[in-house]
Residue frames as qw, qx, qy, qz and C-alpha x, y, z in Angstrom:
[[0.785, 0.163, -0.540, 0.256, -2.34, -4.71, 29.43],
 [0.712, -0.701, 0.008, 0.032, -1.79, -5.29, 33.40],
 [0.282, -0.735, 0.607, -0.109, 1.63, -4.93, 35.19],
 [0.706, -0.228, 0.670, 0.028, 1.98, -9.04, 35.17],
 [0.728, 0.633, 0.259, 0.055, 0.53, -9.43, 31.43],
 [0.230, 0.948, -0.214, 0.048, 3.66, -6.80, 30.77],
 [0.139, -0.659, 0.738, 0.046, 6.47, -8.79, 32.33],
 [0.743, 0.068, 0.627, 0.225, 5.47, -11.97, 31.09],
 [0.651, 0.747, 0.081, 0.109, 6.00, -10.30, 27.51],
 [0.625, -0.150, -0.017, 0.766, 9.17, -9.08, 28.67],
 [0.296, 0.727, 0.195, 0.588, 8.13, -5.43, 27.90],
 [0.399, -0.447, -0.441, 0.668, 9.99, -2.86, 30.35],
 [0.156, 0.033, -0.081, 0.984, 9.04, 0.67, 28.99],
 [0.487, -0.501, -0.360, -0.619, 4.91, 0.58, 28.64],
 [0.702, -0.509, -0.497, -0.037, 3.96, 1.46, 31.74],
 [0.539, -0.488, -0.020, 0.686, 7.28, 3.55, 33.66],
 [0.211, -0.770, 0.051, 0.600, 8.50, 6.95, 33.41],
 [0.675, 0.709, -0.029, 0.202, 10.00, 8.05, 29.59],
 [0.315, -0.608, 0.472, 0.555, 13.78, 8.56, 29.82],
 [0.574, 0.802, -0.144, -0.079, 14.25, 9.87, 26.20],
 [0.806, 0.209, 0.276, 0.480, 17.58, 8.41, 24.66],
 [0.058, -0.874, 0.180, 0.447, 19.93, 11.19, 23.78],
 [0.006, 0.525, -0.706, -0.475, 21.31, 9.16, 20.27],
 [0.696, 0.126, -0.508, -0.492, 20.31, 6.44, 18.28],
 [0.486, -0.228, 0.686, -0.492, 18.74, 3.66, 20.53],
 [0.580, 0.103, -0.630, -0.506, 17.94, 0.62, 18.77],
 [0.464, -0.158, -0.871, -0.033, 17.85, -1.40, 21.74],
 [0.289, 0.010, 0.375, -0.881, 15.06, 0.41, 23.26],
 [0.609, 0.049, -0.151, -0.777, 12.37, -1.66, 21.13],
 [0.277, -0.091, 0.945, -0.148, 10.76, -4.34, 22.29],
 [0.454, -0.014, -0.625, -0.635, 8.08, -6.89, 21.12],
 [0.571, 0.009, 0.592, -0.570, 5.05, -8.72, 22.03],
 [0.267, 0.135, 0.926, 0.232, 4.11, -12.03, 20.62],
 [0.308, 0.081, -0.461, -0.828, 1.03, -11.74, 17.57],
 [0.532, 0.139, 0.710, -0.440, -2.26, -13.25, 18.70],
 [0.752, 0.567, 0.242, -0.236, -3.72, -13.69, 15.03],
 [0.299, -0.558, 0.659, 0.405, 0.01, -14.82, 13.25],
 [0.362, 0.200, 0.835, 0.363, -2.00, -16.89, 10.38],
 [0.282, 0.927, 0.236, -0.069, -4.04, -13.72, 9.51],
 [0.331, 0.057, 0.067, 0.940, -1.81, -11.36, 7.34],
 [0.115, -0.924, -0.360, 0.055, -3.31, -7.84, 8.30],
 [0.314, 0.641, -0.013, 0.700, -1.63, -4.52, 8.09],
 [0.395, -0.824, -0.215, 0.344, -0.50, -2.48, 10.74],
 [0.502, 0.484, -0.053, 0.715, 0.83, 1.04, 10.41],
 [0.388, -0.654, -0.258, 0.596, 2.50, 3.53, 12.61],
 [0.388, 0.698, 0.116, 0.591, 2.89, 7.45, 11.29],
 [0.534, -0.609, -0.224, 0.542, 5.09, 9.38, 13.18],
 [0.164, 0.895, 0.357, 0.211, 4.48, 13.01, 11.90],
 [0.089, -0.946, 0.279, -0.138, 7.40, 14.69, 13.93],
 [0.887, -0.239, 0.146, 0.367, 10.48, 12.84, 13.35],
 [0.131, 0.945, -0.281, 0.104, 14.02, 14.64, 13.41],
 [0.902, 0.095, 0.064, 0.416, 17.29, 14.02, 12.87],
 [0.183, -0.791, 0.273, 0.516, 20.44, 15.75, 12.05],
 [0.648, 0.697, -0.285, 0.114, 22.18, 16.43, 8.57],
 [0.850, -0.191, 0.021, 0.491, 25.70, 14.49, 9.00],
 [0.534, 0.457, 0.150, 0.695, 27.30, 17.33, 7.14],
 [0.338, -0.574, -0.708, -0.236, 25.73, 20.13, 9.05],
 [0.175, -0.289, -0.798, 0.499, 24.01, 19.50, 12.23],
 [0.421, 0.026, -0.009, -0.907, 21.31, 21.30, 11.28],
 [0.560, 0.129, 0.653, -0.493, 17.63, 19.50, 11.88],
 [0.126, 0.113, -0.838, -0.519, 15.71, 17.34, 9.79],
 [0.543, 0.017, 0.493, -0.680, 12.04, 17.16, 9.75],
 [0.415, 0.058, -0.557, -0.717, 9.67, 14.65, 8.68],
 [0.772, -0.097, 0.391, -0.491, 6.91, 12.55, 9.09],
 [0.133, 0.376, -0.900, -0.175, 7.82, 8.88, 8.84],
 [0.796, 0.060, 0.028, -0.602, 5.35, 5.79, 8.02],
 [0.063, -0.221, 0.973, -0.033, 6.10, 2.20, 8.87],
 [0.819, 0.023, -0.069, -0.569, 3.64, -0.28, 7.42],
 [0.060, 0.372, -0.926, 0.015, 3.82, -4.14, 8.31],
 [0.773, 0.084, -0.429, -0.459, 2.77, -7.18, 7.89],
 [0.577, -0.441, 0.617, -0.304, 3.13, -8.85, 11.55],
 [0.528, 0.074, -0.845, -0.046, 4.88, -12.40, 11.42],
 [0.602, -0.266, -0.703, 0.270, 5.04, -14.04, 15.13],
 [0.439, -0.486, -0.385, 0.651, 6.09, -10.88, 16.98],
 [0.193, 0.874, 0.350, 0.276, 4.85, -7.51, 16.68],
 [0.312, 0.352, -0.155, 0.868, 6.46, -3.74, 17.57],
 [0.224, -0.652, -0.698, 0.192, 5.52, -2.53, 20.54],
 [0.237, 0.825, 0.321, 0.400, 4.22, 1.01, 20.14],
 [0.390, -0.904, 0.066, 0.162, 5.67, 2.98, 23.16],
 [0.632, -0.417, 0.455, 0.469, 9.52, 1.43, 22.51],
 [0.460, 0.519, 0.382, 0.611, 9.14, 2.57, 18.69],
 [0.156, -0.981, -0.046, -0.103, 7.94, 6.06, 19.81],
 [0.570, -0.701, 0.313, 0.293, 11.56, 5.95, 22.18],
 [0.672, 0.131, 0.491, 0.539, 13.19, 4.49, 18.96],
 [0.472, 0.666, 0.387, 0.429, 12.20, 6.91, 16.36],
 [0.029, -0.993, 0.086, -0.078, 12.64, 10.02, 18.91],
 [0.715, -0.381, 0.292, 0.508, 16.32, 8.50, 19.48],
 [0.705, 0.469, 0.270, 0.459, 17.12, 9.89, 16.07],
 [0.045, 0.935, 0.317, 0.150, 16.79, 13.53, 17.05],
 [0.372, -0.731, 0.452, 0.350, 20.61, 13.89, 18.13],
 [0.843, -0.064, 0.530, 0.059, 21.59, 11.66, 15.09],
 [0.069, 0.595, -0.531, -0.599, 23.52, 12.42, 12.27],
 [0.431, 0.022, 0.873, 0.226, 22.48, 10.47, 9.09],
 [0.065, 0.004, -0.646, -0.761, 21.62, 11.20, 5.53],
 [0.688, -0.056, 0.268, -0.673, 17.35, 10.73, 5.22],
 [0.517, 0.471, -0.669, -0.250, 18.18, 7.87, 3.20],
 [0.312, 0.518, -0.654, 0.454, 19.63, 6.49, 5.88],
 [0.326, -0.143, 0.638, -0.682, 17.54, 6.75, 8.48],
 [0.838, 0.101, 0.079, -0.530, 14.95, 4.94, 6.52],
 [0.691, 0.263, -0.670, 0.071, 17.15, 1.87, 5.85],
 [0.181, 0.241, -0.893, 0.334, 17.77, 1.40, 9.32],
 [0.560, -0.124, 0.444, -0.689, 14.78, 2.07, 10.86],
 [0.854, 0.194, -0.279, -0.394, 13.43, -0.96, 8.18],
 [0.587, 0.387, -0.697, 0.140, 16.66, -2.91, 8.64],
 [0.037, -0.134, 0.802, -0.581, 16.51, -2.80, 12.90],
 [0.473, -0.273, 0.606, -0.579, 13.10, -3.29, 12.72],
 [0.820, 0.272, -0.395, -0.313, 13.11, -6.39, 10.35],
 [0.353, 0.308, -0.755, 0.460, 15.96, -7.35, 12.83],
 [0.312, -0.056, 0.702, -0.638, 13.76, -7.38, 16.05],
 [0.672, 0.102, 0.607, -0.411, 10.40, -9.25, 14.88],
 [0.207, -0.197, 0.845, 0.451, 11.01, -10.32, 11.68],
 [0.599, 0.368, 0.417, -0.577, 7.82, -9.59, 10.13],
 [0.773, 0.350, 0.508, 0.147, 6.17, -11.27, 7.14],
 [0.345, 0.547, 0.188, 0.739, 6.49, -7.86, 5.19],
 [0.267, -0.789, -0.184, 0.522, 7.39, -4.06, 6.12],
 [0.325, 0.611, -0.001, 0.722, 8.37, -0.47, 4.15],
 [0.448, -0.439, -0.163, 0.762, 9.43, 2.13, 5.46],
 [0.356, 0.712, 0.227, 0.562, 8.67, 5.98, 3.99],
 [0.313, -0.478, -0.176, 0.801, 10.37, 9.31, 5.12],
 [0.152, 0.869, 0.372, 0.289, 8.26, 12.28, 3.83],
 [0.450, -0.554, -0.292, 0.636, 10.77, 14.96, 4.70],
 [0.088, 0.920, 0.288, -0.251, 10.30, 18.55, 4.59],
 [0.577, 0.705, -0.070, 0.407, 11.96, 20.56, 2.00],
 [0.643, -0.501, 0.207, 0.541, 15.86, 21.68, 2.57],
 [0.138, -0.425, 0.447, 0.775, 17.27, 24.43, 0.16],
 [0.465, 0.366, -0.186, -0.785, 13.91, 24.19, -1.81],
 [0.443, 0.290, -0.792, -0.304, 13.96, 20.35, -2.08],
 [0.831, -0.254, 0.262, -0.419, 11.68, 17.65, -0.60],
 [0.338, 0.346, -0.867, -0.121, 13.41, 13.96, -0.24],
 [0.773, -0.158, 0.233, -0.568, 11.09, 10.64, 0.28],
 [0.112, 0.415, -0.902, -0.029, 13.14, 7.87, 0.81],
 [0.878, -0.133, 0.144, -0.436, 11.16, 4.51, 0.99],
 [0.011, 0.482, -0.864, 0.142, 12.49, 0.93, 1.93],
 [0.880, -0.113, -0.037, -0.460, 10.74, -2.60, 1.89],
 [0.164, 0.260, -0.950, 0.059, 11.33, -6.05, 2.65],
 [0.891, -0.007, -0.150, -0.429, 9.54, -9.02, 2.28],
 [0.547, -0.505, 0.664, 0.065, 10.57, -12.50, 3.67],
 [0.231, 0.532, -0.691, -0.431, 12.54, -14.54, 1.38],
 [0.191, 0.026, -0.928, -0.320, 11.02, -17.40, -0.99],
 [0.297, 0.540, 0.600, -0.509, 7.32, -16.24, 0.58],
 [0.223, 0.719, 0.569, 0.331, 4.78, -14.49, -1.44],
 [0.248, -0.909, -0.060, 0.328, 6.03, -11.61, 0.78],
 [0.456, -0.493, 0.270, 0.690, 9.00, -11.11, -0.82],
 [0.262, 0.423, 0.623, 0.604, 7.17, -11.16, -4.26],
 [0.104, -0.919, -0.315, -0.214, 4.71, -8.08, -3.04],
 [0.116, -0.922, 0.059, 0.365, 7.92, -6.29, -2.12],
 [0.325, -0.005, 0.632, 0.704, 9.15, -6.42, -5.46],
 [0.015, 0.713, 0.691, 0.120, 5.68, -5.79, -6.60],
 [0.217, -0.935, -0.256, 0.114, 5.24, -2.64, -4.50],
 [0.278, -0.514, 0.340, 0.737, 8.99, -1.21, -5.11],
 [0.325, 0.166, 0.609, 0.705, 8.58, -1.80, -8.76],
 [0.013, -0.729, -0.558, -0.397, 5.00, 0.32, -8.74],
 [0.317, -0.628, -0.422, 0.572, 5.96, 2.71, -5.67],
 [0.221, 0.457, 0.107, 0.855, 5.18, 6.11, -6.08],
 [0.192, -0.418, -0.629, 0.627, 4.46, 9.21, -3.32],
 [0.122, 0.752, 0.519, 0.387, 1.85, 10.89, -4.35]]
């Protein structure tokens, strides 16, 4: 994608310097419009070295976090998630947590057809926790297959 192709999407961070966020940054992510919106197709991101803080704490949180979707109109662009996800890494919040929002902000920015969310995080006092989150749009066929898929999830 050219320099011109980039501001007519409106996208300002592909393409310039990284300035890393120092907290949670939701409004670092931006979108770009879906060329194939009547295809449903999968797209997933795994981001293998996400970190956080324990609220309770402040000690680190590791894991590797996995965002599948089902692109409506607008998609996630891939740099401004990257900036999103490393915003957590000052962040207090349960793991729970962090997967609900990440689903919740980014159901909030392109509204996709369907999306989950899993956090695979690394054991803490001998325990592993793998929070997962979905959403499907309402009175679609999407929202049935995330009923579906909660009711059958499991992390292997």
């Amino acid at each position: 994608m050219n320099e011109t192709n980039r501001k007519q999407e409106g996208l300002q961070q592909l393409g310039k310097k990284t300035d890393y966020a120092t907290d949670y940054a939701p409004e670092v992510l931006e979108t770009f419009v879906n060329k194939h919106p009547d295809n449903d197709y999968w797209v997933q991101f795994n981001c293998p070295e996400f970190t956080s803080l324990c609220p309770i704490t402040g000690q680190p949180d590791f894991a590797e976090i996995k965002i599948m979707y089902i692109p409506g109109e607008r998609m996630v662009e891939s740099k401004s998630l990257k900036l999103y996800l490393f915003s957590f890494r000052n962040h207090g919040d349960f793991h729970e947590d962090c997967v609900n929002t990440i689903m919740k902000d980014l159901v909030k920015l392109m509204q996709p057809k369907y999306i989950e969310v899993v956090g695979l995080f690394t054991p803490r006092g001998g325990i592993s926790i793998y929070p997962y989150a979905n959403y499907g749009q309402p009175g679609t066929k999407y929202e049935q297959l995330a009923q579906q898929r909660l009711l059958q999830h499991q992390i292997l």
